[in-house]
Structure formats: structure tokens, C-alpha cells
N, C-alpha and C positions, 0 to 999 in steps of 0.2 A: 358572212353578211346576213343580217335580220331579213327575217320572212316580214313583206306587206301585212298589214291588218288582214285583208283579203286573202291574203295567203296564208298566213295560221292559220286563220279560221276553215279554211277550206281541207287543211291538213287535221285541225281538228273533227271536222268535221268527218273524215274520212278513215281516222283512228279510232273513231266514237264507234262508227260502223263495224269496224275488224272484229273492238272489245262484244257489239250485240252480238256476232256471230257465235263468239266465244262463252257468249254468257247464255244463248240459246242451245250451246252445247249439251251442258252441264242442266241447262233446265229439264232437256231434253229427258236427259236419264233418268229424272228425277222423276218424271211423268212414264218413264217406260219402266219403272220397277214397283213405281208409286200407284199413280193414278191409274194406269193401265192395269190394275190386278185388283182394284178396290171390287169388280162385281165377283171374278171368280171367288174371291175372301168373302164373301157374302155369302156366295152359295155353300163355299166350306164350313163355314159355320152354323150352317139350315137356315139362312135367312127364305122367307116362304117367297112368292113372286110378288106377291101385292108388295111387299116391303124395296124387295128389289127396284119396282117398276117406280117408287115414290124416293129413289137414289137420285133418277134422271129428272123427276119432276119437282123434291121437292129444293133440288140444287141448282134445277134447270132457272127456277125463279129469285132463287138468294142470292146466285151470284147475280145479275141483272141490276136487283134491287141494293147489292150492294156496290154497285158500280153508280147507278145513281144517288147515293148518298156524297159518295166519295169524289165524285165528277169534281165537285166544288173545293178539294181540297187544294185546286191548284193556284188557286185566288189568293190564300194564304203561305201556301208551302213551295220549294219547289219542286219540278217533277221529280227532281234525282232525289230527294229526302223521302218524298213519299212510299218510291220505286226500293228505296233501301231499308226503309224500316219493316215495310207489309210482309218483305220475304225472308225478313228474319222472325217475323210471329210466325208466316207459312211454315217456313223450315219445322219450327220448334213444335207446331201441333201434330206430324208426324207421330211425338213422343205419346197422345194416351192410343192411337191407334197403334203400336206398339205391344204397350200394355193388353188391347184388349186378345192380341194373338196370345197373349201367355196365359191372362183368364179365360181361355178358352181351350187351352191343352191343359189347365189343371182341372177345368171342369168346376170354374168357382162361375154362378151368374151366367150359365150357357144360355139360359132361355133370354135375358135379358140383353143379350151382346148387340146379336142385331139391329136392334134400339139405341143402344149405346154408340155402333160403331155408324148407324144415321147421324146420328146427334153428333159427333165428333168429324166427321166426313161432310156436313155440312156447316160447318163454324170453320173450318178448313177451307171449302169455296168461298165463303164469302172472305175472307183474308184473301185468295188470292186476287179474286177479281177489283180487289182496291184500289191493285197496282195497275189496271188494263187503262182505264181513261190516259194516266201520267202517263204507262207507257208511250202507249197506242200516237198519245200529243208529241211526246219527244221523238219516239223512231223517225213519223209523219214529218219535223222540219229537218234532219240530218240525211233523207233521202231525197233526191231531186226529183221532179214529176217526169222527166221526159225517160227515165230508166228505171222508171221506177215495178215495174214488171219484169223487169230482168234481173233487177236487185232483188226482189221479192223471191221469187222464182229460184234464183243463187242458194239464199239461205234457208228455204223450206227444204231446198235439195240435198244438202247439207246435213240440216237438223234431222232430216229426216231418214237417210243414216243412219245417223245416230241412236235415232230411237227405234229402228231396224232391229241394228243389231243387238240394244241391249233386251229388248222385248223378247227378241227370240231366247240371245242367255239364260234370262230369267224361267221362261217356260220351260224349259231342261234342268235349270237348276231346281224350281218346282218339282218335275218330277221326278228327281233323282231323291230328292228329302220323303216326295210322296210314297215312294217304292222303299225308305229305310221307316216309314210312318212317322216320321216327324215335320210335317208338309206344314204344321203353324210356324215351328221354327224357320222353315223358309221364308216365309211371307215375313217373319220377325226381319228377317236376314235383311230383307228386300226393303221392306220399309223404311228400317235403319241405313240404308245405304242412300236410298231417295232424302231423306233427311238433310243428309252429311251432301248429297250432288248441288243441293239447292243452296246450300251454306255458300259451296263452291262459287257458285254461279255471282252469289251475290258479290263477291268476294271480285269477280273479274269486272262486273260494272261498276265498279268502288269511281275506278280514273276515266270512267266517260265525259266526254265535252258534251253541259247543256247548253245549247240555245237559249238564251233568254227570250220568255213571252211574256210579252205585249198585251194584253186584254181591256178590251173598250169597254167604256164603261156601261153601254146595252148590248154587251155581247149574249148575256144570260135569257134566257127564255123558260118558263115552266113547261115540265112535260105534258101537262093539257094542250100549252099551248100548240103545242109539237104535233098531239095528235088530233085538234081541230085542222090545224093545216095540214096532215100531213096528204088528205085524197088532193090535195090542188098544187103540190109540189112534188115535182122529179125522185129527190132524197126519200120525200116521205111515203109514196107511193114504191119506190124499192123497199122500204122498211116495214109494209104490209106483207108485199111479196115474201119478200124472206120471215115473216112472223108465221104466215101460214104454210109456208114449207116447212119449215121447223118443227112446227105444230101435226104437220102430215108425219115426215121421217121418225120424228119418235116416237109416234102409236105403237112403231113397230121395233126402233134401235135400241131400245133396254132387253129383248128379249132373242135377239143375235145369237148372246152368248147362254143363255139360259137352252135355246136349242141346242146346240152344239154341245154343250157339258151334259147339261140331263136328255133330251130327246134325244140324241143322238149318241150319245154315252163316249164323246171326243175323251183324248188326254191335255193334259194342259199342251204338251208338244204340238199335237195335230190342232186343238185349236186355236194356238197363237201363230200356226205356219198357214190357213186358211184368212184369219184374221189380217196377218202382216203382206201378206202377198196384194191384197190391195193397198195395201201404204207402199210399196216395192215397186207397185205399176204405176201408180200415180207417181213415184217418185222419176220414174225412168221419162214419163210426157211435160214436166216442171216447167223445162226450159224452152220448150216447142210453145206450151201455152204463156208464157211471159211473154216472147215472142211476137207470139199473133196478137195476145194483150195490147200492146205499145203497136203495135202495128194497125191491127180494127179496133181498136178501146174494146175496153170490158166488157159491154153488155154483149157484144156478139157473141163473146163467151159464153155468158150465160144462155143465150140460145142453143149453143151446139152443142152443151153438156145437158140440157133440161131433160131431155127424152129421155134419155137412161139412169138419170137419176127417177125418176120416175117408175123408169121398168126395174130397177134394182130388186126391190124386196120381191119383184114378182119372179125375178129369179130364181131365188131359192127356192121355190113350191117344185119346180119342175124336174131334182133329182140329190138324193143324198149324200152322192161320193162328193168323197174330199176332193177331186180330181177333178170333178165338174165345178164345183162351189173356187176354187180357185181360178179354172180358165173360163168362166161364165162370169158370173156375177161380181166376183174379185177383180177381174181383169177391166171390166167395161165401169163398175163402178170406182175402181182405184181410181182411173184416167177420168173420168167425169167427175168427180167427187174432185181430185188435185184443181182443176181447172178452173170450176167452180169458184172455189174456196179463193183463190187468189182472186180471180176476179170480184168476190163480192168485197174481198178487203182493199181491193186499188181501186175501185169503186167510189166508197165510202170517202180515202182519200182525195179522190177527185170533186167530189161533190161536196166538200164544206170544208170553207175557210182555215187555216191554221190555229185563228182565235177558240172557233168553236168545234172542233174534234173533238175533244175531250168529251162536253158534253153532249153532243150527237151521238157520241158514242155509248154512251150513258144510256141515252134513251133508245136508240136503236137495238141495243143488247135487253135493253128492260121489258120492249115489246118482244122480241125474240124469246124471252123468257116466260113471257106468259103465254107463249105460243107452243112452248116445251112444256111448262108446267099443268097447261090442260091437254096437250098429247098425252103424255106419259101419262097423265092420270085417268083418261080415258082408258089408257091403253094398259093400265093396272087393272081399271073397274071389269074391261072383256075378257083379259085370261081368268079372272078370278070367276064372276060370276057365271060367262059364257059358255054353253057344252053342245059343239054338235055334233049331229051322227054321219054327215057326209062328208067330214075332214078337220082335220087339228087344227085345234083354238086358235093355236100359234101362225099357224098359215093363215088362217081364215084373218088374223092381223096384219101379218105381211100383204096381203091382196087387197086391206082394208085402205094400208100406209098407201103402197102404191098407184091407186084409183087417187086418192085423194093429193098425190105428188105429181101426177100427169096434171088435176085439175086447180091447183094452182101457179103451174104454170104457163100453161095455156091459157088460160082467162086473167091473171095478173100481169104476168113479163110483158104482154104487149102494150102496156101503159106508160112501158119506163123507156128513156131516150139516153142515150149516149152525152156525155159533158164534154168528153173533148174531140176538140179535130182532130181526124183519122184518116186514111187511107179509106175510098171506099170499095167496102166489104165484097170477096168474092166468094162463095162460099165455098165452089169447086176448087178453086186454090188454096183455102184454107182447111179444106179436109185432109188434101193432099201433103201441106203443108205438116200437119198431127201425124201422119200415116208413117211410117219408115220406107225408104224406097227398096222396092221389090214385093210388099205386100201389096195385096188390092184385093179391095173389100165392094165388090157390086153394092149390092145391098145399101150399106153405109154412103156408100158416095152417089148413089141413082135417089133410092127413095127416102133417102134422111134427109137429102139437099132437096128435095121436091117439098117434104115438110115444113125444113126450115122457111121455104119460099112461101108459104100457103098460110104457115100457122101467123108470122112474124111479118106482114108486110111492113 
């Protein structure tokens, strides 16, 4: 018997789903052997820090910029054409950063690399973020709003596995090449394989079911116009918020790993097991914070998580061992960072139209980008030129990040309001709710919930 019109599509709809997961799989990998290893490759080739710290800034703003170029591609094209073409040029620019690990173990153009592999690693962002509006529009109508936190929550839990396990591989595989001295050939290894996951991936969203969209014909708005309104609307008042936490977190997040390799003299092992243990905890609270998402809407979330995202960088000033950087700062920022991060993206979803996603998201990412583009580059200008005598440059950033991530949220988040009807918010039951049963944390559930109440009325 023939499925209803409603019912294929609902079937399609539901297939479409299974293929993202499948194809976030494969992206996954691609990002855990690829993108995840582009700083440590930087340092192996003497890239110096000012150049490093202008990876995060000067990518932080190309992608953005190239996502608003592209917003507008869906007027013309549709999403699935556009989503299939961008990630077969991504794939393919793999190939000269490739090449530049070999000019660098024959010793052809060593001084020049680093320049080269900016240059190449940024023509690379902007590719992929071509595809984020079309995506971002397509995922947005095949998921429904009322599960839509739980569906979110599913697949980051998932992918996030995925990119677990192959990150850790990798850093063993790294140093098993670095320990025979052939540690470019690794990175060769690695690249090449990231290349060939993303082929893959494309390959599994080949048979996804699009949705057809609808676009009015004033659906469009300039981004001026966007940020004249954006202090006197909800969206655009989260979109400040989050430009200047961005702009706070990366003063400090280009140079993570720059401590850990050089200050700290980590191996790749030790510091992709430091690095991955906060993607491990955030992955283990996914489904607790989808959860309470659909449950108090998003923005509570963001309340509950803001504190420690805040206190994070100021973590690390407080002690060296691998041992602490794992159950301090890894632990509280995996679980605040996971919670976060969804909730800023079901958010997003909730607060504009299906017509206009695309490009809200466009500009939303473009101001977030320039909110990265002047971090990092601040935050290139203070390790470079900076020197003091009563504590590492590098710290004295992290305490700089974190001063300035308490004070955007505190004085921003209280401007922004919840879109949808919610359950209302306990805050004792939803600590309780995050907690596993048998721990108990005074502290966290007396004066965090006293905070929450004080700072967020």
C-alpha cells in the first residue's frame, strides 16, 4: 500500500536525519586528523606565535565573511547543490597542505611554509564555511522544534565519539612517526586520510531528502541593517552577547596548545589526552543538557554554564599536572562548553524564521567573527610584544580571557529572553537534574544557585 504524501515525506524526512548522522560521522574524522592537528603542524614547522595566534584570527574572520557572501546562494541554488559542491573543493584543498609536509621534510622553502600553510589553511575555511548557511537552513526544516534538543544532543554524542576516538589515534600515531623521526610523514598520513573521510562523507549525503524553500520576497535584509537593530531585538542582542564572548575566549584559545607543547614540553599523546578529556565530559552531560534544553529552553542554559566558562582559562594558572588540567579545568569546562554550545545553536533555531536562517546565520557568525578576529589578534599583539616579571605572558592571557568572559556575561545575558514556552525554571532541580545520582557538590548547588538568582533575575 502507497505511503500518504504526509507520510513519505515524514519518512523522508526521517531518512534525511539517519544519512546527517552518517555523514557527520565521516566529517567528524576528517576534522579529528585534519583540522585538529593544523596548530600542532604549525609548531612543527617553527611557525613563531604571532603567526599562530593570526590561524584563529585571521580564519576566525574569513570564514564568517565567507558565509556571508554565500548566504545568498540559496536564492539561486539549492541547498543540497551547494552543500555538495563546497565539500568537494574542501576535500580537494587538503592536497597543497599535503604537499607543504613534504616541502618541509626535504627542507625546500622551510622559512616560507608557515606563510604558505596560512595561506592554504585559510582558502580552506573559507570553502568550508560556504556550506554552513545551506547546511545550517536544511538540517533546521528536517528537525522538529519540540525535540529538537534531544535530536541535537543524540548527534553531537555520537559525532563526538567519533572524533574522541580518532583524535586520540592520531596523537599516538604522531608519536610513534615522531619517535622513528619521521613525524611530517605523519601529519602527511593524517591529512591524506582527512581528505579521503570528507570525500566519504559527501558521498553519504549524496540521497538526502531536501525540503523545499519558500523565500518571500523581503525576506532579505542588509547586514547594517541587522546590526542597527540588533540592541532592540532579542536575536540581535544574543548576537552581541555571543560576538563578545568569542572575542573574550580567544585572547586566550590559540595559545592552549602552544602552552602545553612548548611551556610545558607535553607529547603529542599527553596533550591530545588533556585536550580530548574535555570533549569525553562534555560528551558524557549531552543528553542531560538537551534534556533540561526542551525542558527550561536554552537560555537557562546558558546561565548555568556562563560561570565556568568564565573561570575556565583561569584554571589553568592554578597548577601544571596533567592530572589536575584534566579533572579541573577539562572536567568543568568539557560540561559547560557541551551545554553551552547546544544551547547557543537551538537558540539560533528558535529565534528566526525558516525563510531566514540562512542568512542570520550569516551574520550572526560574521559578527562572531569579528569578535575572534580582534581577540586573537590582540591576543597575538600581548604574547608577542608583552614581557613581565611576575608571571608568564601566557597566563597573564588566560586571567586576561577570563576577567573579560565573566564580564560579558554578566552584563550581556541579562538582556536576552527565552522564545519559547517552557516549564518554569527550577534551578535546584536542574542542577540536580546535570549531577549523576550519588554525587553532591555543596558548593555548586548552595552558591552557584544563589548566583544564578542574583546575577539573572
Amino acid at each position: 500500500m502507497a505511503l500518504k504524501k504526509e507520510d513519505r515525506i515524514t519518512e523522508l524526512r526521517h531518512k534525511a536525519r539517519r544519512l546527517s548522522i552518517k555523514e557527520g560521522c565521516f566529517a567528524s574524522i576528517k576534522t579529528s586528523l585534519g583540522d585538529s592537528y593544523i596548530t600542532p603542524f604549525a609548531i612543527a614547522i617553527n611557525t613563531n606565535n604571532f603567526i599562530i595566534a593570526l590561524f584563529t584570527s585571521l580564519t576566525g574572520i574569513l570564514g564568517p565573511i565567507s558565509q556571508w557572501f554565500s548566504s545568498r546562494l540559496i536564492e539561486k541554488y539549492p541547498r543540497k547543490k551547494i552543500f555538495l559542491t563546497a565539500t568537494l573543493y574542501e576535500a580537494l584543498t587538503w592536497i597543497p597542505l599535503i604537499l607543504i609536509t613534504f616541502l618541509f621534510y626535504k627542507g625546500i622553502l622551510t622559512s616560507l611554509l608557515p606563510i604558505l600553510l596560512l595561506l592554504f589553511f585559510s582558502i580552506y575555511i573559507i570553502i568550508v564555511n560556504i556550506t554552513s548557511p545551506a547546511w545550517f537552513s536544511w538540517i533546521g526544516d528536517l528537525v522538529d522544534e519540540d525535540y529538537r534538543g534531544k535530536w541535537f544532543s543524540k548527534r553531537n554524542f555520537i559525532l563526538g565519539f567519533i572524533s574522541l576516538f580518532f583524535t586520540i589515534f592520531a596523537a599516538f600515531f604522531l608519536d610513534f612517526f615522531k619517535k622513528q623521526g619521521w613525524v611530517m610523514f605523519g601529519f602527511m598520513t593524517l591529512f591524506f586520510l582527512a581528505m579521503f573521510a570528507r570525500l566519504i562523507s559527501r558521498e553519504c549525503f549524496k540521497k538526502a531528502y531536501e525540503p523545499k524553500l519558500k523565500l518571500k520576497k523581503d525576506y532579505y535584509f542588509s547586514f547594517w541593517q541587522f546590526i542597527k537593530k540588533a540592541p532592540s531585538n532579542n536575536f540581535g542582542r544574543f548576537t552581541i552577547f555571543r560576538a563578545a564572548l568569542n572575542f573574550s575566549a580567544v585572547l586566550a584559545s590559540p595559545f592552549f596548545a602552544v602552552y602545553m607543547l612548548k611551556t610545558l614540553g607535553f607529547s603529542y599523546a599527553l596533550f591530545m589526552i588533556v585536550t580530548l578529556s574535555q570533549i569525553f565530559f562534555g560528551l558524557l552531560s549531552l543528553k542531560r543538557w538537551g534534556k533540561l534544553a526542551d525542558k527550561y529552553g536554552n537560555y537557562q542554559v546558558l546561565k548555568l554554564t556562563i560561570l565556568f566558562i568564565g573561570l575556565y582559562p583561569i584554571f589553568w594558572m592554578l597548577s601544571v599536572s596533567p592530572i589536575f588540567l584534566i579533572l579541573v579545568p577539562a572536567l568543568i569546562g568539557g560540561i559547560c562548553w557541551a551545554g553551552f554550545d547546544l544551547a547557543t545553536s537551538n537558540f539560533i533555531y528558535d529565534s528566526v524564521t525558516p525563510q531566514k536562517r540562512g542568512i542570520c546565520l550569516s551574520y550572526y557568525n560574521l559578527l562572531n567573527g569579528i569578535g575572534i578576529f580582534l581577540g586573537a589578534g590582540i591576543g597575538g599583539i600581548l604574547i608577542t610584544f608583552v614581557s613581565l616579571k611576575f608571571m608568564s605572558t601566557i597566563l597573564f592571557i588566560f586571567l586576561i580571557s577570563g576577567i573579560a568572559r565573566l564580564a560579558s556575561g554578566f552584563i550581556l545575558l541579562p538582556y536576552i529572553k527565552e522564545i519559547r514556552k517552557t516549564e518554569k525554571f527550577n534551578s535546584k532541580r536542574a542542577i540536580e537534574n546535570l549531577i549523576p545520582k550519588g554525587i553532591r557538590l555543596p558548593v555548586f548547588e548552595g552558591t552557584y544557585e544563589l548566583m544564578i538568582k542574583k546575577e539573572f533575575k
